[in-house]
N, C-alpha and C positions, 0 to 999 in steps of 0.2 A: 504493500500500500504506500511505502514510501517512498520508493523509487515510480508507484504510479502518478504521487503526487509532485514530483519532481515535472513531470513530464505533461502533464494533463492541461491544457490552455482553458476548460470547460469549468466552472465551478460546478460543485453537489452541495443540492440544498435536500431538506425533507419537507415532507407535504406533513405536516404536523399538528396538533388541535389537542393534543393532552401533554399536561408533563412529564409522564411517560416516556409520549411518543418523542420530545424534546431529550430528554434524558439520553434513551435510547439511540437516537442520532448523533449526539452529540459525541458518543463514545464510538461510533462506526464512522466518524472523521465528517461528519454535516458541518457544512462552513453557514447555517443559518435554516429560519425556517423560510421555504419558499412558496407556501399554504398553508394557512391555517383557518379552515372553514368554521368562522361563528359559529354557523347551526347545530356544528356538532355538540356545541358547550348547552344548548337549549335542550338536550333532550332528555338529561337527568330529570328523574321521577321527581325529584323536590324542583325543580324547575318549571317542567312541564304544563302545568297549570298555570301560570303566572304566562306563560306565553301563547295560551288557548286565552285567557281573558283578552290580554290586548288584539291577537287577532279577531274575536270575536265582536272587541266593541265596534259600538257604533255611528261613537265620534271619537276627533281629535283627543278631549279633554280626558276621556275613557282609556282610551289609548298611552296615553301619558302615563294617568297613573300608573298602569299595571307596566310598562317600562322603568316609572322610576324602582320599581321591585326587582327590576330586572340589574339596573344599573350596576348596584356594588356587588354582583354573582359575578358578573362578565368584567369587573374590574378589576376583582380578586384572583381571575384566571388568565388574563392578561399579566400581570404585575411576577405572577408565577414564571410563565412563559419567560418574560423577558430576565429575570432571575437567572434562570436555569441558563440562556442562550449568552448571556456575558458580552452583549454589546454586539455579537455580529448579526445582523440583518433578519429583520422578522417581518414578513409579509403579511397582513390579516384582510383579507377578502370579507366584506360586509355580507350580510344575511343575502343570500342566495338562492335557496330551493323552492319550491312552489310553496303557496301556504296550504295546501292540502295535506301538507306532510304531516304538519301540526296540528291537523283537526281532529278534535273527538269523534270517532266510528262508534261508540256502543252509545247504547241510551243509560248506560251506569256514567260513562264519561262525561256524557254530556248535562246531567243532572247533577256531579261532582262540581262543573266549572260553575253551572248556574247557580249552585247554593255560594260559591266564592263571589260571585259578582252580584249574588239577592238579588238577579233576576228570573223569569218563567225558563223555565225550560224548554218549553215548546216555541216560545221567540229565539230561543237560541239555536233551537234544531234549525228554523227557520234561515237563522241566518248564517250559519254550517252549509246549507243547502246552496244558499245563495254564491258563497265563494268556491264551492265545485268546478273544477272545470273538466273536458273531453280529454283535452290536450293538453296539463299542466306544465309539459316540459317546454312548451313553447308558450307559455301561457304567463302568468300574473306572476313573474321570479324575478330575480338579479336586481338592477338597477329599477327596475319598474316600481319594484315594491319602496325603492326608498323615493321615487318620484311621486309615486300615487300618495305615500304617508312617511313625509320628508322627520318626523318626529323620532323613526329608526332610525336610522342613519343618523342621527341626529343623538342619541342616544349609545349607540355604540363607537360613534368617533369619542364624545366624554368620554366615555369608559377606555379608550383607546390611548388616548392621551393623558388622561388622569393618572393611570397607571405605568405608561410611561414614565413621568414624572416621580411616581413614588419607588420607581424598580430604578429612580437613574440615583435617587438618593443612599438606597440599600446597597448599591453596589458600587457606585462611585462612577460609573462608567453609564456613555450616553446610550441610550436604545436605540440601534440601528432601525430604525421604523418606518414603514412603509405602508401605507394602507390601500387596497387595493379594490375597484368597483368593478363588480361583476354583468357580464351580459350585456353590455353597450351594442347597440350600432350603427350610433350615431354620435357626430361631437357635442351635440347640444343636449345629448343625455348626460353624457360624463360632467361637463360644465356644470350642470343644475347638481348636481351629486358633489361635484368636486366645492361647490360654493358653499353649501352646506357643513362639508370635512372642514374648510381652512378657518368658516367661520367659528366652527366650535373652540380648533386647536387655536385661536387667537383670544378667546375667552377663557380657556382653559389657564394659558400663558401670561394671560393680565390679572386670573384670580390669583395665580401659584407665586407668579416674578420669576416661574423657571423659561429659559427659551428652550422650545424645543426645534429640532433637526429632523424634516420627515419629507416625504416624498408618497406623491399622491399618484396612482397609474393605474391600470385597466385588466381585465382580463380577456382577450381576446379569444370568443368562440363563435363566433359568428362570419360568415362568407362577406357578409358587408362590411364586417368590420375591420377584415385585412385589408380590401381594396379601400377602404376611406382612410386607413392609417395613419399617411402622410396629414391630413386634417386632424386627427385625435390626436398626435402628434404633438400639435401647436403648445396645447396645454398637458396633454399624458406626458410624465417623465419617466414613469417604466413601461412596459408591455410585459403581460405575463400571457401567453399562448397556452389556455386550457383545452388540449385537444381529443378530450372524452368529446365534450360536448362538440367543436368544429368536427369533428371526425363524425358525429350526428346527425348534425346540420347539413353537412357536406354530403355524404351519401343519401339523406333522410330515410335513417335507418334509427331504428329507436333498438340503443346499445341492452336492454332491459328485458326487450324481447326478438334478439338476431339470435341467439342459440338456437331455434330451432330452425334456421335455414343456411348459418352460415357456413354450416362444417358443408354441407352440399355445395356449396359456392366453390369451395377450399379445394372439394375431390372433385366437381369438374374441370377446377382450373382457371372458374371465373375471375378467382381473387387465390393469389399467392399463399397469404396469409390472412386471417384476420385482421382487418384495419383498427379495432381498439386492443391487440395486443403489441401489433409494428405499426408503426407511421407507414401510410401510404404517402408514400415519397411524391407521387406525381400527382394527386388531387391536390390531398391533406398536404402536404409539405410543401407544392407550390401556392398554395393561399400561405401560409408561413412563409416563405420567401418574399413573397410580394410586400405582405403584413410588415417585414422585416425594413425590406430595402424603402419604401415609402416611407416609414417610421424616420429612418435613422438619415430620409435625404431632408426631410423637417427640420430632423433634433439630432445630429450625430453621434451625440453623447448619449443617447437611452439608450440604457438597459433594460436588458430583452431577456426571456427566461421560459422554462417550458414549466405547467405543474401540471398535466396528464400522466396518466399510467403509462402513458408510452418514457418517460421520465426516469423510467429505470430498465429500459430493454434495452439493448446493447447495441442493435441495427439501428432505432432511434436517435439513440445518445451518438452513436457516427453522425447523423442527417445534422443535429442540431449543431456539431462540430463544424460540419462543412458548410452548412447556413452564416455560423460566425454567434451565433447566441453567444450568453454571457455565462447560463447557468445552465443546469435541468436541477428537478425537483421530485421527489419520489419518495416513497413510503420508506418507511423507517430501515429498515431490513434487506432495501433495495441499494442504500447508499454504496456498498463496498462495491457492487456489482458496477454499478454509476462511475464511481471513482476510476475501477479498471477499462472499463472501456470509453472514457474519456483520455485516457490515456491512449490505450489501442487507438481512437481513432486518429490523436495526433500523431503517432509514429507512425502508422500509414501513410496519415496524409504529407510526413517528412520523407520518407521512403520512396513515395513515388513522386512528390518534387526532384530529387536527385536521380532519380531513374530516366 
């Protein structure tokens, strides 16, 4: 591993969301976390409820409150995070997944939330029903949610930066920090999300007198989003390329349920391999390329990163070497693998320059 780090131009980060999984990393040589999905911190059982209320309310004011409960949960698991990582680079991807995730399915759940909020039950079935969707994955998630109800967002950058703050005290060292908006595909989404983040950290900074050092950027899974790059660019200072979901998008194949066709694909020959276990180099990896090169003719200094599963496969971690990325990002246990074939793919790619 040493001589791989010697040689490796690629950073490895880990796709991270528990102290554990930080832990864990950090001892498999993770130079940082390069995900860390909020929603996973939401689904603790003493949690749980507290974020069925806010989703469920039915104003602003409703909605607050059952955030401010949320606040010092999500600031005490941040503050950890940055603890354990010692200053080098924590990525945090705001709330993310469809709100269906977090709905009450049984009529025990849903008369649980309503006795916490002392309302009907049956208005709340109601209004469960109402945020249903066909299509969630393409549906009411990522940035949408913090545009439709800018009071998340709004909520979790505090908690972002507050703990910042208290984790740069504890340790003496500043929190490489990064926070990151999901599902964009447009600039004028990121904008409304990104005005929100600076606003908070500028309030945060004049409550504490501490200055913080952050950097506000995107998650790119969307087809539109590569080709507009160069415009998200303006104001995104990272790019993180999530290519579970572009890889989604891109074939419109719903990754959740392709097992049943794709191994047939595989044995007629349609497809190589599976496209979310390898990067498809020529869809997938030229929207990456593009995303890439448009990005950095904007802003030549951003940093570019991959956090999909493809993040710790080896044929991958090559593509994203020869693309010129900055990082890959992978599951905790994926890191050493990451490391070596980031190296492999440099001595390759040295080997056949001299060739």
């Amino acid at each position: 591993m040493g001589w791989a780090d010697q040689v490796r131009k690629l950073g490895v980060r880990v796709n991270g969301d528990t102290p554990d999984d930080a832990r864990t990393a950090v001892k498999f040589g993770a130079e940082g976390i390069g995900l860390c999905r909020t929603e996973h911190m939401f689904f603790e059982e003493t949690r749980i409820r507290t974020v069925r209320e806010m989703i469920l309310s039915e104003d602003e004011q409703s909605r607050r409150a059952a955030l401010s409960k949320l606040l010092p949960m999500q600031r005490a698991d941040f503050v950890e995070l940055f603890e354990i990582m010692k200053g080098l680079p924590v990525t945090i991807r705001l709330l993310d997944p469809p709100l269906h995730e977090f709905l009450p399915h049984t009529q025990a759940e849903i008369e649980e939330v309503a006795r916490a909020m002392n309302t009907d039950p049956r208005k709340l079935a109601d209004r469960a029903r109402e945020l249903s969707e066909f299509n969630p994955m393409l549906g009411f998630r990522g940035c949408r949610l913090a545009i439709a109800y800018p009071e998340i967002a709004e909520m979790q950058a505090r908690a972002i930066f507050e703990a910042a703050v208290e984790a740069g005290k504890r340790t003496g060292k500043p929190v490489g920090l990064e926070v990151m908006v999901p599902l964009i595909a447009t600039k004028a989404e990121f904008d409304l999300v990104k005005a929100r983040i600076d606003a908070t950290a500028n309030a945060v900074m004049k409550e504490t007198g501490v200055k913080l050092s952050y950097q506000v950027g995107t998650m790119i899974e969307l087809p539109r989003a590569c080709l507009m790059a160069g415009q998200v660019a303006e104001t995104a200072e990272f790019f993180s390329f999530g290519t579970n979901d572009l890889t989604q998008t891109t074939y419109g194949i719903s990754r959740d349920d392709a097992a049943s066709f794709l191994g047939t694909y595989v044995a007629k020959g349609i497809l190589e391999i599976d496209p979310f276990i390898s990067v498809d180099r020529d869809g997938v990896g030229e929207l990456v390329r593009i995303g890439v090169t448009r990005g950095r003719k904007t802003r030549p200094s951003l940093k570019v990163g991959i956090c999909g599963e493809h993040g710790g496969d080896p044929a991958s971690v090559a593509f994203c070497h020869e693309v010129g990325l900055d990082y890959v990002s992978c599951s905790p246990y994926r890191v050493p693998i990451a490391r070596l074939a980031a190296a492999q793919a440099a001595l390759g790619k040295a080997i056949a320059s001299q060739a």
